[in-house]
mmCIF entry with sequence, helices, sheets and N, C-alpha, C, O atoms, coordinates in Angstrom:
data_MODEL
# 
_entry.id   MODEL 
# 
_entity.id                         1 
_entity.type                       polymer 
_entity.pdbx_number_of_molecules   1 
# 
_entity_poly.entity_id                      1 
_entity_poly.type                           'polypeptide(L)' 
_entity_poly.nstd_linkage                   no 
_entity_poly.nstd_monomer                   no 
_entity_poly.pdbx_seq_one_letter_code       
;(UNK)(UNK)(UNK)(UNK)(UNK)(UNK)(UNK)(UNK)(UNK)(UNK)(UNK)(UNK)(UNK)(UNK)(UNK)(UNK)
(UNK)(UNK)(UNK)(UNK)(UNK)(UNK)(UNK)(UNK)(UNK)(UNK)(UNK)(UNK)(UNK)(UNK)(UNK)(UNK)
(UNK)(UNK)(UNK)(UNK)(UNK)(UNK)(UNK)(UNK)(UNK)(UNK)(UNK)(UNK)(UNK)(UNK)
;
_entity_poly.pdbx_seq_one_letter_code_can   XXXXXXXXXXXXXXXXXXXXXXXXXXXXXXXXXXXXXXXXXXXXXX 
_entity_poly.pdbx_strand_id                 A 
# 
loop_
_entity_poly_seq.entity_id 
_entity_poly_seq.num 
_entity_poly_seq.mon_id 
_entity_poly_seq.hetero 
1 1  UNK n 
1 2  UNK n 
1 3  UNK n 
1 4  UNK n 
1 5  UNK n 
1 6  UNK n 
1 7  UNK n 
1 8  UNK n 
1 9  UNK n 
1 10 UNK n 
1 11 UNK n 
1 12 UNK n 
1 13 UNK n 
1 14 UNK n 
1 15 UNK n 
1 16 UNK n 
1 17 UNK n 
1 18 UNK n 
1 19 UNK n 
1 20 UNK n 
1 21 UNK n 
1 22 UNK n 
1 23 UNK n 
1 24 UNK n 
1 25 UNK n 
1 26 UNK n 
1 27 UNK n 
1 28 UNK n 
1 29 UNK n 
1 30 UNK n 
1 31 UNK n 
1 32 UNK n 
1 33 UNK n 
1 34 UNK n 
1 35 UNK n 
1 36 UNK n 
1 37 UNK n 
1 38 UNK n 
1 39 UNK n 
1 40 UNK n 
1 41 UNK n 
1 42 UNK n 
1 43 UNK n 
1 44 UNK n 
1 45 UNK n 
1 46 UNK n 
# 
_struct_asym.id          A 
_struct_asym.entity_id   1 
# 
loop_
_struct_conf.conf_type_id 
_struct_conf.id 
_struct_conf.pdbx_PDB_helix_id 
_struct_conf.beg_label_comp_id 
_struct_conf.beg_label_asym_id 
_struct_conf.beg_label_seq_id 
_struct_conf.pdbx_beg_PDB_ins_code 
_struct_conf.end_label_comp_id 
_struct_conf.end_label_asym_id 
_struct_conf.end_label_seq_id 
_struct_conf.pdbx_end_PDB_ins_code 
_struct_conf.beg_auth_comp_id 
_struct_conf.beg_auth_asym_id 
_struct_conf.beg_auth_seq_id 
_struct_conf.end_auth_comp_id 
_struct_conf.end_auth_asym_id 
_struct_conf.end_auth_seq_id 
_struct_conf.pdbx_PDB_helix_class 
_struct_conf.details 
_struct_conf.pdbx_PDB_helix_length 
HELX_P HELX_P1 AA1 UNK A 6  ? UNK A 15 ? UNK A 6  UNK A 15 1 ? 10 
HELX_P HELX_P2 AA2 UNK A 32 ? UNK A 44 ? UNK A 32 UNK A 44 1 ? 13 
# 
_struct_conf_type.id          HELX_P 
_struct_conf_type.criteria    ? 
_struct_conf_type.reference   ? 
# 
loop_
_atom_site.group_PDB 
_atom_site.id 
_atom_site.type_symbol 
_atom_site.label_atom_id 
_atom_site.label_alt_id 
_atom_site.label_comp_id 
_atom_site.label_asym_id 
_atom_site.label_entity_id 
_atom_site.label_seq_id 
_atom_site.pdbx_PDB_ins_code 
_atom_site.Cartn_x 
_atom_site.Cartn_y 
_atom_site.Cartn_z 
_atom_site.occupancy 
_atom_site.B_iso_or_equiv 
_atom_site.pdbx_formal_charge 
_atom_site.auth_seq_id 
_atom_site.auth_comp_id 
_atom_site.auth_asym_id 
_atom_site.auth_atom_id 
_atom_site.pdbx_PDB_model_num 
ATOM 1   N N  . UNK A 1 1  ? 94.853 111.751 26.503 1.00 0.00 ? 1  UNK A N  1 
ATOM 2   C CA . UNK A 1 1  ? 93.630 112.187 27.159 1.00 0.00 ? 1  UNK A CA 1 
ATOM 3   C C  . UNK A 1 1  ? 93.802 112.051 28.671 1.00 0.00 ? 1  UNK A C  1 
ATOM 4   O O  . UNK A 1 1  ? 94.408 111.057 29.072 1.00 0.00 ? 1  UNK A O  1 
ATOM 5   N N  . UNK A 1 2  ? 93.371 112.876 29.496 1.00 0.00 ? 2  UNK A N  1 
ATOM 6   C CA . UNK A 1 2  ? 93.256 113.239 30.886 1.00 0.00 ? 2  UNK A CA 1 
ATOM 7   C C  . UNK A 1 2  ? 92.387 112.056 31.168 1.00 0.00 ? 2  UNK A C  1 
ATOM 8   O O  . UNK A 1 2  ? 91.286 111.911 30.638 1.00 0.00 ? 2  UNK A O  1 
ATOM 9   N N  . UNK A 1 3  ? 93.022 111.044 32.191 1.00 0.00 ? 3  UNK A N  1 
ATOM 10  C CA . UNK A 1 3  ? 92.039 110.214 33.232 1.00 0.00 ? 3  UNK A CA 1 
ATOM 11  C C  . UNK A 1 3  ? 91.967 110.180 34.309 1.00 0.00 ? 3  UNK A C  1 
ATOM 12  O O  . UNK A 1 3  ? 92.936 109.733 34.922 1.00 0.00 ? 3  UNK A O  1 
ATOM 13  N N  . UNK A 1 4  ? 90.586 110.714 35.174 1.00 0.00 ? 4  UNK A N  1 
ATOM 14  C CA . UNK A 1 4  ? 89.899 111.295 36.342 1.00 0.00 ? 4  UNK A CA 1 
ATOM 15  C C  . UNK A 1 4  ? 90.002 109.533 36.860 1.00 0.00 ? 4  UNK A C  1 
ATOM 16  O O  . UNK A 1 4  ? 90.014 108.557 36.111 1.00 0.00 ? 4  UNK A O  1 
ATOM 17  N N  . UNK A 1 5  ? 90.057 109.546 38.161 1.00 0.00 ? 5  UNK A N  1 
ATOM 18  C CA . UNK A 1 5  ? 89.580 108.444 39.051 1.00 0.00 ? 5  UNK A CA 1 
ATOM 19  C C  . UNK A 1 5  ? 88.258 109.142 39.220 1.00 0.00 ? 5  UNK A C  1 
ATOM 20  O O  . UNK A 1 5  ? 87.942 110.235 38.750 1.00 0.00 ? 5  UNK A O  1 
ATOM 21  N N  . UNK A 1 6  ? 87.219 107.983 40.293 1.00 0.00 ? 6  UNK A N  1 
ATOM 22  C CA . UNK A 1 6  ? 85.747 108.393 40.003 1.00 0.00 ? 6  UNK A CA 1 
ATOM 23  C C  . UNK A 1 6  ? 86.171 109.585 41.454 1.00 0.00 ? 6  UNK A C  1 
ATOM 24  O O  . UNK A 1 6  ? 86.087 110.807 41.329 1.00 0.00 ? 6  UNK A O  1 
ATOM 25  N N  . UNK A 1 7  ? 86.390 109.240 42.095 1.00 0.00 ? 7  UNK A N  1 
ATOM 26  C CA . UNK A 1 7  ? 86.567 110.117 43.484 1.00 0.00 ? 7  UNK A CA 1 
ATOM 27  C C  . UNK A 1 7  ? 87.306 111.716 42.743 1.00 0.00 ? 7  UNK A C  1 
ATOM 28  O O  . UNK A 1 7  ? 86.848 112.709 43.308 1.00 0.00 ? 7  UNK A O  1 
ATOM 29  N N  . UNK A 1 8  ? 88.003 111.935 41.975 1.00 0.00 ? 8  UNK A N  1 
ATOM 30  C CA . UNK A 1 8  ? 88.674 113.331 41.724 1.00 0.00 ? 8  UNK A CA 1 
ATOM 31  C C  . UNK A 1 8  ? 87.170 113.568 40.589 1.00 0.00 ? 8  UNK A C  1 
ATOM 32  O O  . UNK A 1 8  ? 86.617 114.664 40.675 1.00 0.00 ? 8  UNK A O  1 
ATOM 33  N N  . UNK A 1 9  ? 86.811 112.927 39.970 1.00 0.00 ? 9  UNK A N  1 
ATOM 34  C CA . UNK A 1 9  ? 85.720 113.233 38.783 1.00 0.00 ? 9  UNK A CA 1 
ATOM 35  C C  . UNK A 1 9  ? 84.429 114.237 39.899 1.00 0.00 ? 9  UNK A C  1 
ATOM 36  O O  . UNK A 1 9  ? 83.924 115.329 39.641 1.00 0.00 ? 9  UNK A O  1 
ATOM 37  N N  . UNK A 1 10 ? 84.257 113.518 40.895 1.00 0.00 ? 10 UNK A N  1 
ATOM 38  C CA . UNK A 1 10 ? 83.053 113.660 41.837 1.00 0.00 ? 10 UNK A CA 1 
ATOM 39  C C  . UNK A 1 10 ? 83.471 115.362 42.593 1.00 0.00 ? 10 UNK A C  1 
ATOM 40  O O  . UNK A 1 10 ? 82.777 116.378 42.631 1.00 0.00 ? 10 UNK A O  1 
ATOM 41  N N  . UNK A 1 11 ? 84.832 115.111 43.106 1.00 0.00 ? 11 UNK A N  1 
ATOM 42  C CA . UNK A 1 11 ? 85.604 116.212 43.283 1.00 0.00 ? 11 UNK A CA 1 
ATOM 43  C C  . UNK A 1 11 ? 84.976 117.620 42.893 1.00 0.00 ? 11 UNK A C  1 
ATOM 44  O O  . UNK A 1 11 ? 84.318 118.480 43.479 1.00 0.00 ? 11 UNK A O  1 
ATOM 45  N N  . UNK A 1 12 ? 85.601 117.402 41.365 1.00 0.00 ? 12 UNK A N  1 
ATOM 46  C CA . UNK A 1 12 ? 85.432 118.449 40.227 1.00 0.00 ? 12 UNK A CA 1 
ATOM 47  C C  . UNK A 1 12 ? 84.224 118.950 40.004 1.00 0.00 ? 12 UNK A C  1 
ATOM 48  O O  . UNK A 1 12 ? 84.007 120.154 39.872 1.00 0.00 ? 12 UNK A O  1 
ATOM 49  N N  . UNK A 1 13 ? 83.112 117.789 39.935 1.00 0.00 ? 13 UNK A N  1 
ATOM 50  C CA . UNK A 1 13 ? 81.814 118.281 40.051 1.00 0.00 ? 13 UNK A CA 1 
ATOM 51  C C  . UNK A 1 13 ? 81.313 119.110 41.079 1.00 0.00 ? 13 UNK A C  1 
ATOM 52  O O  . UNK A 1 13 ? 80.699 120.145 40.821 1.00 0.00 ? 13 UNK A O  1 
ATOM 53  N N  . UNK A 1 14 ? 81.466 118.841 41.870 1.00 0.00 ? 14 UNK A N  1 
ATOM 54  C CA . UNK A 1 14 ? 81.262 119.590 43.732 1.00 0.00 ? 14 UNK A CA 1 
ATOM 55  C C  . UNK A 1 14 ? 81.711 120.463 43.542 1.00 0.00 ? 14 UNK A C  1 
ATOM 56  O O  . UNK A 1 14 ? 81.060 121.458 43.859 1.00 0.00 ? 14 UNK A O  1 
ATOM 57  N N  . UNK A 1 15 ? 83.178 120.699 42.873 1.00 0.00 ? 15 UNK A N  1 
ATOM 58  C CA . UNK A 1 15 ? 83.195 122.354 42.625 1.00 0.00 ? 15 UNK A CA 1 
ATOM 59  C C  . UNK A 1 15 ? 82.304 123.079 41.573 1.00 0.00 ? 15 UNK A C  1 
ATOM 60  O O  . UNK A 1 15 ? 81.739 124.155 41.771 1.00 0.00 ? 15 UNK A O  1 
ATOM 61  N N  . UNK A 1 16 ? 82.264 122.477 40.632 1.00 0.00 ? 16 UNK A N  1 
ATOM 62  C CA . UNK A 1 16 ? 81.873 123.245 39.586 1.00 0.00 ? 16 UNK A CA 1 
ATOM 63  C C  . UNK A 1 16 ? 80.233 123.615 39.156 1.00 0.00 ? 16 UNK A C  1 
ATOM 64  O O  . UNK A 1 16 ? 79.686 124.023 38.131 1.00 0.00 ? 16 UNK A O  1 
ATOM 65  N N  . UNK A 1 17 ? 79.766 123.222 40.578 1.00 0.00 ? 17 UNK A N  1 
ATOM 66  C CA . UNK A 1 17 ? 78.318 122.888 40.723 1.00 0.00 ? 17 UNK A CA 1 
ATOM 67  C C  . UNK A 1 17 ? 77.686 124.604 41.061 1.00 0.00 ? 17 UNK A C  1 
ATOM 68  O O  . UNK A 1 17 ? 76.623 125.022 40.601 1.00 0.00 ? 17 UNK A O  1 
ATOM 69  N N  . UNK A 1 18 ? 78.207 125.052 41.558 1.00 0.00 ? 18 UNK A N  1 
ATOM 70  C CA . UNK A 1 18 ? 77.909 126.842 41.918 1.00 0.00 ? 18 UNK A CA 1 
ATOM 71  C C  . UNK A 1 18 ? 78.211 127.378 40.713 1.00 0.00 ? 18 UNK A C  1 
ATOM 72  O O  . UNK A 1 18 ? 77.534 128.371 40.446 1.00 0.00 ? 18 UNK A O  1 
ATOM 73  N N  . UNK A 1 19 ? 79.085 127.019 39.813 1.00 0.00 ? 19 UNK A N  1 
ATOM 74  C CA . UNK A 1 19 ? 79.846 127.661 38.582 1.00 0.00 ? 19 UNK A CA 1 
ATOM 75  C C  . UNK A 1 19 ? 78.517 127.933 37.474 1.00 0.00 ? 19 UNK A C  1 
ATOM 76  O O  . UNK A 1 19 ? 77.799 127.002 37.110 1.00 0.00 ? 19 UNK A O  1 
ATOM 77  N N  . UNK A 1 20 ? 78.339 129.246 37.046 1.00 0.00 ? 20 UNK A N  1 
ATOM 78  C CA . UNK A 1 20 ? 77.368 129.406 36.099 1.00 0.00 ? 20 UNK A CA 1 
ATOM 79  C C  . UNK A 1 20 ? 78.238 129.488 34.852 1.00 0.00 ? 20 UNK A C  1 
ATOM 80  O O  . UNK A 1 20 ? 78.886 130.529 34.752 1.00 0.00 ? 20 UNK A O  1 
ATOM 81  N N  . UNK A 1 21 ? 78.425 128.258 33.526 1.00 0.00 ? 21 UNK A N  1 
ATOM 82  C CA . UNK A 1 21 ? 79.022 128.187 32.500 1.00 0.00 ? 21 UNK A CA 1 
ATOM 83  C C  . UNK A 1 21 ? 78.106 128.746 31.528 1.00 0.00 ? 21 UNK A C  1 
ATOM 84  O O  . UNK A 1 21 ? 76.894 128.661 31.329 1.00 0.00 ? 21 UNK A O  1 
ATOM 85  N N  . UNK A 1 22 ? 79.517 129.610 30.748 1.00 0.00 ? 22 UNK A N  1 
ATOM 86  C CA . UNK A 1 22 ? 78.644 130.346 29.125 1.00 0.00 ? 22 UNK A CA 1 
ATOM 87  C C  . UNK A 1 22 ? 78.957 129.279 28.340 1.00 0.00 ? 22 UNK A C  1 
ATOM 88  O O  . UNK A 1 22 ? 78.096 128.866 27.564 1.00 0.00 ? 22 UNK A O  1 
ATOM 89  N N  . UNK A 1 23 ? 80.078 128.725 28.394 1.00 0.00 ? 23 UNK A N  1 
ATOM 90  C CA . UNK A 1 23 ? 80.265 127.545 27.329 1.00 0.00 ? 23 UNK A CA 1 
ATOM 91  C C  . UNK A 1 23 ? 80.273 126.292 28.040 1.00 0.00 ? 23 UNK A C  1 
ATOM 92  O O  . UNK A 1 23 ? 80.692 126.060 29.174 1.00 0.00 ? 23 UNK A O  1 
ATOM 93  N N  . UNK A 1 24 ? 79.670 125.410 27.075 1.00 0.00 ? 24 UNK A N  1 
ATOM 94  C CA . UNK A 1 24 ? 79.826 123.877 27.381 1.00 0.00 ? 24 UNK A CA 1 
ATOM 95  C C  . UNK A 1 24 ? 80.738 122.272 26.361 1.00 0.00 ? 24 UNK A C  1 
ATOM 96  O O  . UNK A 1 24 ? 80.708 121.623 25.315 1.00 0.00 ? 24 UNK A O  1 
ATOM 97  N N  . UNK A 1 25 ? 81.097 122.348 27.050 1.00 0.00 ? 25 UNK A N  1 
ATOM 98  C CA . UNK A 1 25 ? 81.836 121.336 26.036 1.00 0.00 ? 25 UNK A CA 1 
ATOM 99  C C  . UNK A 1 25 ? 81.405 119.588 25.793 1.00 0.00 ? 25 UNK A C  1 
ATOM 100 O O  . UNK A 1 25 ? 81.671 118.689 26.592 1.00 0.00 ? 25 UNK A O  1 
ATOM 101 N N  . UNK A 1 26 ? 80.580 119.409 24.292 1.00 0.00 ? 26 UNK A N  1 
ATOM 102 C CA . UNK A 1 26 ? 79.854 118.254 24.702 1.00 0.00 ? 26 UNK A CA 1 
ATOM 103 C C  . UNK A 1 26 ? 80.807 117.004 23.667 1.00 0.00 ? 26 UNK A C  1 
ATOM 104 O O  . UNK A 1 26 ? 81.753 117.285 22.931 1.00 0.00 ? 26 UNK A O  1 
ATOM 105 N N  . UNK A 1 27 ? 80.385 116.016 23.829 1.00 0.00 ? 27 UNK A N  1 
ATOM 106 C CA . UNK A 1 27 ? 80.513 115.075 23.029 1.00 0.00 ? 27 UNK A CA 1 
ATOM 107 C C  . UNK A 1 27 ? 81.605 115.275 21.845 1.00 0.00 ? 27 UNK A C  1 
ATOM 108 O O  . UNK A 1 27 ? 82.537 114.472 21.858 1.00 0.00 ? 27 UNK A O  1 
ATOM 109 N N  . UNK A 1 28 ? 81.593 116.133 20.952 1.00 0.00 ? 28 UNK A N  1 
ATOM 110 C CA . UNK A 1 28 ? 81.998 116.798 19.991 1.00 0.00 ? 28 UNK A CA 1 
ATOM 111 C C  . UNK A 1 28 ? 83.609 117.201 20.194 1.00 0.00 ? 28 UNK A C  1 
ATOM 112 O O  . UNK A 1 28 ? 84.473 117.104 19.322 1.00 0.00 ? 28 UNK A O  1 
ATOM 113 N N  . UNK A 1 29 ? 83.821 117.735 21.728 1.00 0.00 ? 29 UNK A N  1 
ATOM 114 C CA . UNK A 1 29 ? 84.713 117.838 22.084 1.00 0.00 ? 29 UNK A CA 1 
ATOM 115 C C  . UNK A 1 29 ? 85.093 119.294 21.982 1.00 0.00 ? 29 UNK A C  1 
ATOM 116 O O  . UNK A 1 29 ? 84.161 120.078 22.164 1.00 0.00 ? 29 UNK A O  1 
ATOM 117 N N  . UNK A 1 30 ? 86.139 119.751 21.755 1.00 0.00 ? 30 UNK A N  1 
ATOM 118 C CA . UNK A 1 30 ? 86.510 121.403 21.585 1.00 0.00 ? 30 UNK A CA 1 
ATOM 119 C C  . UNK A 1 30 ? 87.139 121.892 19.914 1.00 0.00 ? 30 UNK A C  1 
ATOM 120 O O  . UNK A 1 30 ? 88.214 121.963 19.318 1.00 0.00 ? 30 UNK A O  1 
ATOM 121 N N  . UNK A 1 31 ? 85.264 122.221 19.613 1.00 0.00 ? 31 UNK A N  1 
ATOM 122 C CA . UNK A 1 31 ? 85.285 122.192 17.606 1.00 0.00 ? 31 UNK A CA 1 
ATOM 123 C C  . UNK A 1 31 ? 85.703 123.483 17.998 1.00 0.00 ? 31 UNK A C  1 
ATOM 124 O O  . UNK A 1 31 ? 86.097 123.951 19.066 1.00 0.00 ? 31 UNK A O  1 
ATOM 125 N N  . UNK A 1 32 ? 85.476 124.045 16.604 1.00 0.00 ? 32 UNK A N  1 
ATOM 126 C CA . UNK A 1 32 ? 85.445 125.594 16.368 1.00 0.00 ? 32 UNK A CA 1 
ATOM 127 C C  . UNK A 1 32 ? 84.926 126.515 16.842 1.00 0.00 ? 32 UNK A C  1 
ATOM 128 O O  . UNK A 1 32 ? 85.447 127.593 17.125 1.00 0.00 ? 32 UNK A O  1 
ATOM 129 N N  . UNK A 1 33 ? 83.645 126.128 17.004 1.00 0.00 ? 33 UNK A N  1 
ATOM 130 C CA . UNK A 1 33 ? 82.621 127.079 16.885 1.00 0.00 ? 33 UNK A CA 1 
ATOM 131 C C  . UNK A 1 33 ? 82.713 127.173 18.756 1.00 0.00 ? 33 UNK A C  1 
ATOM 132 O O  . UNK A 1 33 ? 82.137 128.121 19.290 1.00 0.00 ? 33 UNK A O  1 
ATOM 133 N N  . UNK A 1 34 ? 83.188 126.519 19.319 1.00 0.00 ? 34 UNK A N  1 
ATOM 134 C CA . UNK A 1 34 ? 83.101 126.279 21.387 1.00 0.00 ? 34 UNK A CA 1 
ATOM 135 C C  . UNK A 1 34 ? 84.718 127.355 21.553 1.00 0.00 ? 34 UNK A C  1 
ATOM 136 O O  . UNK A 1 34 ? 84.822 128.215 22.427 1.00 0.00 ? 34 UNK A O  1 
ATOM 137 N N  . UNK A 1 35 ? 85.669 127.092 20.673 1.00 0.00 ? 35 UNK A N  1 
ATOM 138 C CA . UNK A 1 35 ? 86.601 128.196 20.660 1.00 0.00 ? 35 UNK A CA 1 
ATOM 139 C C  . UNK A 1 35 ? 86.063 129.477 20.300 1.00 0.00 ? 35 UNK A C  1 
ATOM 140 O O  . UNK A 1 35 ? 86.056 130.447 21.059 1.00 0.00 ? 35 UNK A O  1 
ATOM 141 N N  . UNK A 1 36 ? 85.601 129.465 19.098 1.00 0.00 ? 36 UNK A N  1 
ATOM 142 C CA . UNK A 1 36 ? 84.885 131.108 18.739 1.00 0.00 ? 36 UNK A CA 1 
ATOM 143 C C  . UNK A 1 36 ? 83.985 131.538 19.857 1.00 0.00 ? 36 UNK A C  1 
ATOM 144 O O  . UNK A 1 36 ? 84.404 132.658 20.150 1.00 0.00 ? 36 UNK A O  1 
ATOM 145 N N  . UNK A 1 37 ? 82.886 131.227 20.707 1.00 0.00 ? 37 UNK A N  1 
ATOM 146 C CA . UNK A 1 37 ? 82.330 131.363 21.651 1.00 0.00 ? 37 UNK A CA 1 
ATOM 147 C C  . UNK A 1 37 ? 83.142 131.440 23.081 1.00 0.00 ? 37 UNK A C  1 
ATOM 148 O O  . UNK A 1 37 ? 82.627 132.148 23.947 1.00 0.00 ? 37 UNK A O  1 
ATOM 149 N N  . UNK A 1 38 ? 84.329 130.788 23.383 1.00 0.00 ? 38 UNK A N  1 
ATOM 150 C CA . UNK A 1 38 ? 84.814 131.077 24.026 1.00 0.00 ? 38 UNK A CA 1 
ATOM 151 C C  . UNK A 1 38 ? 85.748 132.339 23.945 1.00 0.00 ? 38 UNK A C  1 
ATOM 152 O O  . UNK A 1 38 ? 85.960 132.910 25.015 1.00 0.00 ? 38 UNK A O  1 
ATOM 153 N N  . UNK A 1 39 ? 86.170 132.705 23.124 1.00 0.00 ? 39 UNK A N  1 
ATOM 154 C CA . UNK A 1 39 ? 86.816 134.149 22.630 1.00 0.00 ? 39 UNK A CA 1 
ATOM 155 C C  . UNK A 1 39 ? 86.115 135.005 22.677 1.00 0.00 ? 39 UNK A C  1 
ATOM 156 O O  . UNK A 1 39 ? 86.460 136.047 23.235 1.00 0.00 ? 39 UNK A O  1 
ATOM 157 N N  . UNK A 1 40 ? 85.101 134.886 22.205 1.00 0.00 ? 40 UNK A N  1 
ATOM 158 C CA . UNK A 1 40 ? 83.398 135.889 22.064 1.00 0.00 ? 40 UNK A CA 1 
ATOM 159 C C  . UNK A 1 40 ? 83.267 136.378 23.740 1.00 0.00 ? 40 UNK A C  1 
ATOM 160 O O  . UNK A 1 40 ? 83.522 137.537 24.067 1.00 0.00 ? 40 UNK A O  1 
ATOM 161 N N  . UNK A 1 41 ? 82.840 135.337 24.731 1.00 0.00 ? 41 UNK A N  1 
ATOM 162 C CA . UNK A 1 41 ? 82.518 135.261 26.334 1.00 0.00 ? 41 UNK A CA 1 
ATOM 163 C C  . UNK A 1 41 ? 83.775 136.192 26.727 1.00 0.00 ? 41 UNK A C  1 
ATOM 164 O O  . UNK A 1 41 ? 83.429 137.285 27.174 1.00 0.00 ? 41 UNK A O  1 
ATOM 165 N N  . UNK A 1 42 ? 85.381 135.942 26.638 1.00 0.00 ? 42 UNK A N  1 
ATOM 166 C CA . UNK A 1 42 ? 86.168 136.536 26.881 1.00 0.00 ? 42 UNK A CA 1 
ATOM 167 C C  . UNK A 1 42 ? 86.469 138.157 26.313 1.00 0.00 ? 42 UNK A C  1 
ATOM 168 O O  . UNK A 1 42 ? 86.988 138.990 27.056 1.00 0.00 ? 42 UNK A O  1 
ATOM 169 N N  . UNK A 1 43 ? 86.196 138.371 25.350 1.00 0.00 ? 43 UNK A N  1 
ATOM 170 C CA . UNK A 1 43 ? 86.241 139.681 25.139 1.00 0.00 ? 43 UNK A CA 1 
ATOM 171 C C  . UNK A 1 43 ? 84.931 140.288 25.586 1.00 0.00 ? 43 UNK A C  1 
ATOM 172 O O  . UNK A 1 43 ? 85.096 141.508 25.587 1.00 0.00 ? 43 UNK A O  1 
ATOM 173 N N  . UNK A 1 44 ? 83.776 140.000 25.944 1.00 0.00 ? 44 UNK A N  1 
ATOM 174 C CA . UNK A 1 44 ? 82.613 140.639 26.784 1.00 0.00 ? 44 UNK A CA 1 
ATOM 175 C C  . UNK A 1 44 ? 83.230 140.563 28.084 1.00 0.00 ? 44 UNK A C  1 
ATOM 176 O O  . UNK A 1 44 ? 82.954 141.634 28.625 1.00 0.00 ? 44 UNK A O  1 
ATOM 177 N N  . UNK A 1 45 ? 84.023 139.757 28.987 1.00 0.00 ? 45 UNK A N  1 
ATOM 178 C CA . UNK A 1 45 ? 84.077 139.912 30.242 1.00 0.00 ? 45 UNK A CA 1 
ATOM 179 C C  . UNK A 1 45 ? 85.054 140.969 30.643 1.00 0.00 ? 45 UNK A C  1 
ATOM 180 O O  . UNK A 1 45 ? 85.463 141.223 31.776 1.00 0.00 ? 45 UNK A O  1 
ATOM 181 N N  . UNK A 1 46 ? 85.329 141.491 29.598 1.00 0.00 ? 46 UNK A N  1 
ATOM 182 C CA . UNK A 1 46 ? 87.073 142.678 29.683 1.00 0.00 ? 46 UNK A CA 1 
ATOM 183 C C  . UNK A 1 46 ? 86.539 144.057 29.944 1.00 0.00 ? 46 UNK A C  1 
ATOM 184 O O  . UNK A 1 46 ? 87.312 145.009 30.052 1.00 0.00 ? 46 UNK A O  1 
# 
């Protein structure tokens, strides 16, 4: 597993704060159904 220091974590956020996300990745982690939706988002953006 990937470990952020708090300063690169804070980083990442600051960027990703303008970013309007179709998918979210929670708790659960990256099931099925966040891949199928992410394939789904990608073939609409083509």
């Amino acid at each position: 597993m990937l470990t952020l220091t708090v300063s690169e974590r804070l980083a990442l956020k600051s960027r990703a704060h303008a970013l309007n996300p179709t998918v979210m990745i929670g708790n659960a982690g990256l099931t099925e159904s966040v891949l199928k939706e992410i394939a789904a988002d990608l073939k609409r953006s083509n």
